[in-house]
KELUM-460827 format. One record per atom (N, C-alpha, C): residue in three letters; x, y, z. Coordinates in pm, whole numbers, padded with zeros to 5 digits, always signed. Layout:
% KELUM-460827
AlaXYZ;...
This chain:
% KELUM-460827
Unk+02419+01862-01774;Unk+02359+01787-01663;Unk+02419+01834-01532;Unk+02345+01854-01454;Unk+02362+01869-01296;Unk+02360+01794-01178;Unk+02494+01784-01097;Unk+02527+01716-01053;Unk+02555+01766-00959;Unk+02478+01691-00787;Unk+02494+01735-00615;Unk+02627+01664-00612;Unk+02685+01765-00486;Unk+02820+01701-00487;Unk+02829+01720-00311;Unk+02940+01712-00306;Unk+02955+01685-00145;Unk+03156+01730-00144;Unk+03096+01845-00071;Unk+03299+01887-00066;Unk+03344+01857+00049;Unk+03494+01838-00014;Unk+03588+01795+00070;Unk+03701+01903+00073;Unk+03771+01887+00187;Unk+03894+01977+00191;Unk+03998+01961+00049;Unk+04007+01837+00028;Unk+04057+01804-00051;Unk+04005+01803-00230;Unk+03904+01733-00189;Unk+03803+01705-00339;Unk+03679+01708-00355;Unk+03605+01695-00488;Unk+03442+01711-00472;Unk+03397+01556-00539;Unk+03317+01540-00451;Unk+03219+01353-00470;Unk+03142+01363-00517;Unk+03106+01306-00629;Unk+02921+01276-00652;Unk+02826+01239-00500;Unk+02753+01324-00501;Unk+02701+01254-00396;Unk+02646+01114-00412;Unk+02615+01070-00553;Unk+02535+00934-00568;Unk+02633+00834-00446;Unk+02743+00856-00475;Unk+02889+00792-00431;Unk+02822+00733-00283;Unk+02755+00771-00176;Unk+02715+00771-00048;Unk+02584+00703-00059;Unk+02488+00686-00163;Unk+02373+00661-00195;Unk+02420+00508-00194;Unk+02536+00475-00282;Unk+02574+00388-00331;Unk+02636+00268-00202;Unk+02702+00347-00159;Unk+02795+00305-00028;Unk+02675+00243+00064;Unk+02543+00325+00125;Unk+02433+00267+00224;Unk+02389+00130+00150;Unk+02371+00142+00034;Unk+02333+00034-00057;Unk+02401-00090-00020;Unk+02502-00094-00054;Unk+02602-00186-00088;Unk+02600-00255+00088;Unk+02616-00148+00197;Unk+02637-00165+00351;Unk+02541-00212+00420;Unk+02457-00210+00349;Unk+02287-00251+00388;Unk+02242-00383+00317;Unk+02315-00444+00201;Unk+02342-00568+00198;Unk+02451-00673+00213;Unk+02531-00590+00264;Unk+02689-00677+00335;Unk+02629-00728+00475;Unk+02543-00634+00549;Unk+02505-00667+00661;Unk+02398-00739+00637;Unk+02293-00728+00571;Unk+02156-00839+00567;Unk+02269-00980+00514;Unk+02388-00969+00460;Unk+02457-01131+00432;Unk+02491-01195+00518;Unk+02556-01071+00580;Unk+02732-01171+00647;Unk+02709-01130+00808;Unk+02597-00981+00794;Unk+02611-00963+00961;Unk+02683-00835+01008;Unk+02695-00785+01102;Unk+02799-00729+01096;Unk+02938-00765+01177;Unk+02941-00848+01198;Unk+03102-00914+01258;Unk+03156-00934+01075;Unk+03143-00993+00997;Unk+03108-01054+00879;Unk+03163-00943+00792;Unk+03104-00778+00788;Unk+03107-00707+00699;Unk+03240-00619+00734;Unk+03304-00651+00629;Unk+03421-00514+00593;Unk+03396-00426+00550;Unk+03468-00329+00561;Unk+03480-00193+00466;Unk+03538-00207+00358;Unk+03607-00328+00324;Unk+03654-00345+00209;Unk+03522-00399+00109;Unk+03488-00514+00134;Unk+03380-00541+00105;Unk+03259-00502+00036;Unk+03207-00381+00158;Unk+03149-00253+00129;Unk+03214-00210-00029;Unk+03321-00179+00032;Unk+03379-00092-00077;Unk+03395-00165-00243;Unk+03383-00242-00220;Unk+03360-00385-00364;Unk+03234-00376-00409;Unk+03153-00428-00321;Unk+02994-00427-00368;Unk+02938-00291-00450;Unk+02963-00163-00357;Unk+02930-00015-00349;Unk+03044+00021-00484;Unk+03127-00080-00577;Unk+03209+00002-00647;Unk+03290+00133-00643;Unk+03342+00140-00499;Unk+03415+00245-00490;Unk+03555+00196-00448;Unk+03648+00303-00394;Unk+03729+00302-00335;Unk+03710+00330-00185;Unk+03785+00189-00103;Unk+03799+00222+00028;Unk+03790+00364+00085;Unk+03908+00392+00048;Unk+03907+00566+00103;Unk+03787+00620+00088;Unk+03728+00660-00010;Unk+03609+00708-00025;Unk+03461+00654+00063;Unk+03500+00556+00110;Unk+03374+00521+00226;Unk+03412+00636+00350;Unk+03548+00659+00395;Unk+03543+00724+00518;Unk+03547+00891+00465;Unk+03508+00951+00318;Unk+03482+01077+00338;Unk+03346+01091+00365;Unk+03255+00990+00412;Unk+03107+00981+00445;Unk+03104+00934+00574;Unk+03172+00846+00577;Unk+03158+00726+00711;Unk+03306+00708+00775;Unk+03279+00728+00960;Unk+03400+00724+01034;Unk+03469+00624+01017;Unk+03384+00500+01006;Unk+03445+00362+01031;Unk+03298+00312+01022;Unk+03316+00146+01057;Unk+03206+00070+01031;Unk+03124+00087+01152;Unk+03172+00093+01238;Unk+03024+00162+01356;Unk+02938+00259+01321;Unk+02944+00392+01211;Unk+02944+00496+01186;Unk+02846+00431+01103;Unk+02895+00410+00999;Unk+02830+00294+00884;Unk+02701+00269+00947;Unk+02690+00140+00997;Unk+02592+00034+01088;Unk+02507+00117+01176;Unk+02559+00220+01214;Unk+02442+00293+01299;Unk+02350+00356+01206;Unk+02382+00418+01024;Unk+02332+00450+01028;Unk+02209+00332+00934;Unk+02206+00245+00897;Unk+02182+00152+00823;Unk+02078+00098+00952;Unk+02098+00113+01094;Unk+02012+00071+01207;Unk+01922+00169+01166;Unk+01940+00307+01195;Unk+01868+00415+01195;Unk+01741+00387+01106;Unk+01800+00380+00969;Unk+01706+00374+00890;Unk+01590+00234+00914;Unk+01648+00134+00935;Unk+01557+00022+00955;Unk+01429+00091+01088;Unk+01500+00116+01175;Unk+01414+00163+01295;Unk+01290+00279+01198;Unk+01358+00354+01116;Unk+01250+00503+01040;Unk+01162+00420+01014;Unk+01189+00288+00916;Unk+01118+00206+00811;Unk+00997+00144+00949;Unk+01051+00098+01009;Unk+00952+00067+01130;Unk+00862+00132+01173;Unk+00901+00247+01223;Unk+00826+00342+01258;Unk+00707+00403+01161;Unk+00695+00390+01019;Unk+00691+00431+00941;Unk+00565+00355+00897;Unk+00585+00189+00925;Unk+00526+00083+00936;Unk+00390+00102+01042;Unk+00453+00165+01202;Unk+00367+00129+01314;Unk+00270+00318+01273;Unk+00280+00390+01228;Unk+00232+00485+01215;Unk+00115+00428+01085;Unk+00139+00410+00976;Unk+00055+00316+00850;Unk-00061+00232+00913;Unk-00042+00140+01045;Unk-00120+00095+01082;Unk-00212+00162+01183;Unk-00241+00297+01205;Unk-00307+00396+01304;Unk-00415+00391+01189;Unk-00567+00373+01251;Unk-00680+00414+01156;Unk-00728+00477+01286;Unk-00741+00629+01271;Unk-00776+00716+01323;Unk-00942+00706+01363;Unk-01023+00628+01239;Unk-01151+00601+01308;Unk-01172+00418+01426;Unk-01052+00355+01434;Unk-01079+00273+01500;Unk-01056+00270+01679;Unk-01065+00221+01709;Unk-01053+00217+01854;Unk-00885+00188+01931;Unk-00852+00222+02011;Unk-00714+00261+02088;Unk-00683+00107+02081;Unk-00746-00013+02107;Unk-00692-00126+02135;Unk-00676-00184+02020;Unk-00790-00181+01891;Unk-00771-00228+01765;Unk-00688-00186+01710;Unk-00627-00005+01705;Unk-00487-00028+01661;Unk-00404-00023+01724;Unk-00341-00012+01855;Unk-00222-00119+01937;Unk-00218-00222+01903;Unk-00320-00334+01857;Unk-00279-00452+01875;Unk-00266-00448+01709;Unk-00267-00379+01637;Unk-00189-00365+01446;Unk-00102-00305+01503;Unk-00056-00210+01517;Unk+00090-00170+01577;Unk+00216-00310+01561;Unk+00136-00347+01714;Unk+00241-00415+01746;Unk+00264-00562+01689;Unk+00151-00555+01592;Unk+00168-00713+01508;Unk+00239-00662+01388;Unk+00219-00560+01350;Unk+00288-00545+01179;Unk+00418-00472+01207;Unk+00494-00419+01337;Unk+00558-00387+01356;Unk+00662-00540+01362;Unk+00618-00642+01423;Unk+00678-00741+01486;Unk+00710-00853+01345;Unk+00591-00863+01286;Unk+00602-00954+01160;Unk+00701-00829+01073;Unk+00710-00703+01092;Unk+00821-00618+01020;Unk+00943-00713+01056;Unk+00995-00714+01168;Unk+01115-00702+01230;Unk+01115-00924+01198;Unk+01044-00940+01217;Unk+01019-01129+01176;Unk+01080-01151+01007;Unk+01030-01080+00954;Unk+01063-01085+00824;Unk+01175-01026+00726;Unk+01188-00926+00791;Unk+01317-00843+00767;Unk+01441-00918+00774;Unk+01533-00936+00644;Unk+01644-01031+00642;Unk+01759-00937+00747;Unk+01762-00818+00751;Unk+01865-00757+00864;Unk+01830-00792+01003;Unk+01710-00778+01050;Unk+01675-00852+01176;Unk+01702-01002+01190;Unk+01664-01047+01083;Unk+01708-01170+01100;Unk+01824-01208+01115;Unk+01921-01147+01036;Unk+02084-01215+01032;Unk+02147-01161+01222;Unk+02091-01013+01233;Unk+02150-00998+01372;Unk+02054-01092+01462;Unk+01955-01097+01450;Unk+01905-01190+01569;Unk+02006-01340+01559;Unk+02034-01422+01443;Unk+02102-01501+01458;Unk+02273-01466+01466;Unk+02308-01398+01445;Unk+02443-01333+01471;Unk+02482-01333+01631;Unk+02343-01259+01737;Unk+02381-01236+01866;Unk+02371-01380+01926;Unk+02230-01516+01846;Unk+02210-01625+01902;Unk+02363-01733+01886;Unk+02399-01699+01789;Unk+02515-01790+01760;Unk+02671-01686+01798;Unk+02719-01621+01802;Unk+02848-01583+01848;Unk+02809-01438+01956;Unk+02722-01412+01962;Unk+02640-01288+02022;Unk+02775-01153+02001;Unk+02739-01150+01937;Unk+02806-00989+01866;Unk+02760-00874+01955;Unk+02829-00743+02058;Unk+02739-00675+02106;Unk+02711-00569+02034;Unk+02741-00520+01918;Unk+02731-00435+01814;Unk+02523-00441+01763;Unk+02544-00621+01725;Unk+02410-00665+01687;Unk+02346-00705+01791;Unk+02358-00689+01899;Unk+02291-00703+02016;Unk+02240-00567+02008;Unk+02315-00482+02043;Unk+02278-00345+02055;Unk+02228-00284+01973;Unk+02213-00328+01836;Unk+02102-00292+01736;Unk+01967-00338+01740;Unk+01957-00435+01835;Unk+01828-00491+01826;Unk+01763-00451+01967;Unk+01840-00410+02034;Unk+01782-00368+02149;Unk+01737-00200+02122;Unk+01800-00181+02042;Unk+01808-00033+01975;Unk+01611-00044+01898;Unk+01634-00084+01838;Unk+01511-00153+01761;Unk+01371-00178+01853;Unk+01422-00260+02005;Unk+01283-00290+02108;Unk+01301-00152+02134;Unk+01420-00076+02180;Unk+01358+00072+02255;Unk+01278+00111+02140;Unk+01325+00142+02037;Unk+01219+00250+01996;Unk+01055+00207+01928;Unk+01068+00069+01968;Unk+00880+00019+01915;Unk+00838+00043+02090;Unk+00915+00024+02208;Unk+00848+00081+02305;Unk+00820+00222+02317;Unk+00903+00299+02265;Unk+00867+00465+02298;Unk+00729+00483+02192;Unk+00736+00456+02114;Unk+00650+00439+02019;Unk+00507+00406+02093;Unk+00512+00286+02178;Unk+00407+00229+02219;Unk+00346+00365+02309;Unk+00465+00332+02412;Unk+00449+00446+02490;Unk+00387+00620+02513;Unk+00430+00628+02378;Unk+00396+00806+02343;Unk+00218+00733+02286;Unk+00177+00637+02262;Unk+00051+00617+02193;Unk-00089+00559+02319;Unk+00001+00494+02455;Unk-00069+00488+02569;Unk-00064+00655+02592;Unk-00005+00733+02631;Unk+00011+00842+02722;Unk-00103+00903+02656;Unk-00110+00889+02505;Unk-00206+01040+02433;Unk-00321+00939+02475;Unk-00360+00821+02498;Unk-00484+00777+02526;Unk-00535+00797+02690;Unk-00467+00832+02752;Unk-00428+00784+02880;Unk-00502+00936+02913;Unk-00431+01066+02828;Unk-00486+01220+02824;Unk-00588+01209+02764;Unk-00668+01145+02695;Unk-00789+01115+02604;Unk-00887+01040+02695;Unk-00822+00969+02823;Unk-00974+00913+02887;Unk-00987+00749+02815;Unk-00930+00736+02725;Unk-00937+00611+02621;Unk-00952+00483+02710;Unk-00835+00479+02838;Unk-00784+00405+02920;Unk-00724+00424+03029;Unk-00762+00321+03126;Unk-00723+00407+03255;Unk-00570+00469+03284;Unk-00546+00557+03418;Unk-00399+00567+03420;Unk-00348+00470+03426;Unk-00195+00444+03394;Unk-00107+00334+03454;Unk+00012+00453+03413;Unk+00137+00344+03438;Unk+00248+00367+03378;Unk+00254+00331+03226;Unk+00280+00406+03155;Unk+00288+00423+03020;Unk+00410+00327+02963;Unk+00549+00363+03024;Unk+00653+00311+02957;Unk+00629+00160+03029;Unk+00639+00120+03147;Unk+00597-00012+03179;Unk+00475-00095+03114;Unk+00365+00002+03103;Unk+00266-00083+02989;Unk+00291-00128+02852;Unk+00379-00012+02845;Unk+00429-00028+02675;Unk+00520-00133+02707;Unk+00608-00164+02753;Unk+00717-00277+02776;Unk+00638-00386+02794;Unk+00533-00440+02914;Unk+00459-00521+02901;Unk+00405-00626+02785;Unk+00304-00461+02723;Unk+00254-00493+02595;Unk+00373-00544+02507;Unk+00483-00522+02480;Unk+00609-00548+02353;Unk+00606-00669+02403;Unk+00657-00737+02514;Unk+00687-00853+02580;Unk+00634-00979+02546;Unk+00460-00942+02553;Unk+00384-01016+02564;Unk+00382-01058+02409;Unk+00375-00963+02288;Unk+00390-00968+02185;Unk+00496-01037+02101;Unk+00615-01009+02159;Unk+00726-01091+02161;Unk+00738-01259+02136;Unk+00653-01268+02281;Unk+00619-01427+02332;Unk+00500-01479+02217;Unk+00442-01384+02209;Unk+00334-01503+02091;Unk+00336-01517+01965;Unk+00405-01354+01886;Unk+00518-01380+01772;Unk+00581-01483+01764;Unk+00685-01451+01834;Unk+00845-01556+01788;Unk+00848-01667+01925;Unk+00817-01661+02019;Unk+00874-01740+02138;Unk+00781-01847+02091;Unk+00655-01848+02121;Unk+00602-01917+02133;Unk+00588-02048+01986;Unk+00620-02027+01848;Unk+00649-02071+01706;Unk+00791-02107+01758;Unk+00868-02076+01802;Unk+01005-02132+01824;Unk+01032-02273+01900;Unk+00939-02232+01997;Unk+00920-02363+02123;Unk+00845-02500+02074;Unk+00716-02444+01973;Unk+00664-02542+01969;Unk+00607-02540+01833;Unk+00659-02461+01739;Unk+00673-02537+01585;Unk+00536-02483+01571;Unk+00429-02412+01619;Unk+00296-02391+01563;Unk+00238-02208+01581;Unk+00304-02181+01450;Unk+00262-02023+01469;Unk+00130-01972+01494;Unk+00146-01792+01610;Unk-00049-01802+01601;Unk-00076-01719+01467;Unk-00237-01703+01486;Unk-00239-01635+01341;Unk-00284-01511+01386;Unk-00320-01384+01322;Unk-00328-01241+01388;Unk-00453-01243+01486;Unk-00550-01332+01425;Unk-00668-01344+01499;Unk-00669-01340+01632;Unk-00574-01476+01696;Unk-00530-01578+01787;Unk-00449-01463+01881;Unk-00371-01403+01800;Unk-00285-01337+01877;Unk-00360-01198+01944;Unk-00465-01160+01883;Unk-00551-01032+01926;Unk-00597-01083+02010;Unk-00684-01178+02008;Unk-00804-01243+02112;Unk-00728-01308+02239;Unk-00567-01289+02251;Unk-00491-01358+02349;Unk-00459-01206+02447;Unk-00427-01115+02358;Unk-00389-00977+02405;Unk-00500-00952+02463;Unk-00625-00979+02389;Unk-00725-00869+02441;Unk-00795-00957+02598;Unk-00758-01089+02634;Unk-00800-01140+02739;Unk-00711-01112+02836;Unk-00551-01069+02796;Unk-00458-01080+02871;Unk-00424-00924+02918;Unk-00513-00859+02881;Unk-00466-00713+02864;Unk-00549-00618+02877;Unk-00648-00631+02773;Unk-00770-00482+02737;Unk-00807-00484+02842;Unk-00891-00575+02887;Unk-00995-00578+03017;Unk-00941-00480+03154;Unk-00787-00472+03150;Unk-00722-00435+03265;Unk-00697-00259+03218;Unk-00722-00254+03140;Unk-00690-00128+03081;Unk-00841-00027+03028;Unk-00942-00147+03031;Unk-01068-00019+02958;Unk-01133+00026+03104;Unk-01141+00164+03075;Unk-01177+00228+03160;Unk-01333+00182+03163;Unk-01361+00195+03342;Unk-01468+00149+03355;Unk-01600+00209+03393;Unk-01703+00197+03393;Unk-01829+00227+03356;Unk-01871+00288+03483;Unk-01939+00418+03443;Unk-01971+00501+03575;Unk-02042+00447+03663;Unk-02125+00349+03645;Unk-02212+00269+03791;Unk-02078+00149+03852;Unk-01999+00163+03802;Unk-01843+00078+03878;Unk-01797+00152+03964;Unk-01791+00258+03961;Unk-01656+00359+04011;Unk-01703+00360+04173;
């Protein structure tokens, strides 16, 4: 049997060993958080030895960034799945940014840092989640601009529309179910975007101009 390994100055690792370690680090943090998660810990769950976490990982920042990383891929991964190439620029922005958002709503790692930063505000998990809005805005962003070169919709600012758009999405997701106990449903939330938004954005009809 054949076995990937991973050398060291010193010694050679299974690589599973690192497979094992994200595992284990990726549910210390969906538990406890990351103020919460040790490397010892890690190193319990993941069945290894301490030492052996840092021939992969610097320390637990090292760790956590990359355990962010991946959540953000999984996202991305998510807002790309929802592109139907035969529908229209606004019908999928507004799947984008709903299945992106019910991603990040549902996701027990978003969740524990969103309550992690609300209750002791950690800037580690602050900065993962802000990590998280940048990149569903660039995202947004790179998907106005190619429409924007397509004629789809008029000019604007791209990264400010895209911020806009996240914002607004934000507020009728989670703000608005938080405040007042009555979630919208995808319907509700399209037909709110598209009064609050499309109209300002579809390019308009040659007897207008």
């Amino acid at each position: 049997m054949t076995f990937l390994v991973f050398w060291s100055a010193e010694r050679v690792v299974p690589i599973d060993k690192r497979t094992r370690i994200l595992a284990a680090a990726e549910r210390s943090f969906m538990l406890f958080g990351y103020k919460g998660t040790t490397m010892e810990q890690v190193a319990k769950m993941a069945n290894v030895a301490k030492g052996t976490i840092y021939l992969f990982f610097k320390n637990k920042e090292d760790l956590f960034g990359e355990i962010v990383q991946k959540f953000i891929a999984m996202m991305r991964q998510r807002a790309e799945a929802a592109i139907d190439p035969n529908d229209t620029f606004f019908n999928n922005l507004q799947r984008v940014l709903y299945d992106v958002l019910s991603f990040r709503k549902e996701h027990q790692l978003a969740l524990k840092l969103t309550q992690e930063v609300r209750d002791i505000g950690t800037d580690a998990a602050r900065a993962a989640l802000d990590e998280f809005e940048n990149a569903v805005i660039s995202f947004i962003e790179q998907f106005i601009t190619k429409a924007i070169n397509n004629g789809k919709i008029t000019p604007c600012h791209p990264r400010l529309t895209a911020f806009v758009m996240f914002k607004l999405y934000i507020a009728l997701v989670f703000e608005w179910e938080t405040k007042y106990g009555q979630p919208l449903s995808e319907q509700e939330i399209a037909e709110l975007f598209d009064r609050y938004l499309v109209h300002g954005l579809q390019p308009r009809q040659a007897e207008e101009r």
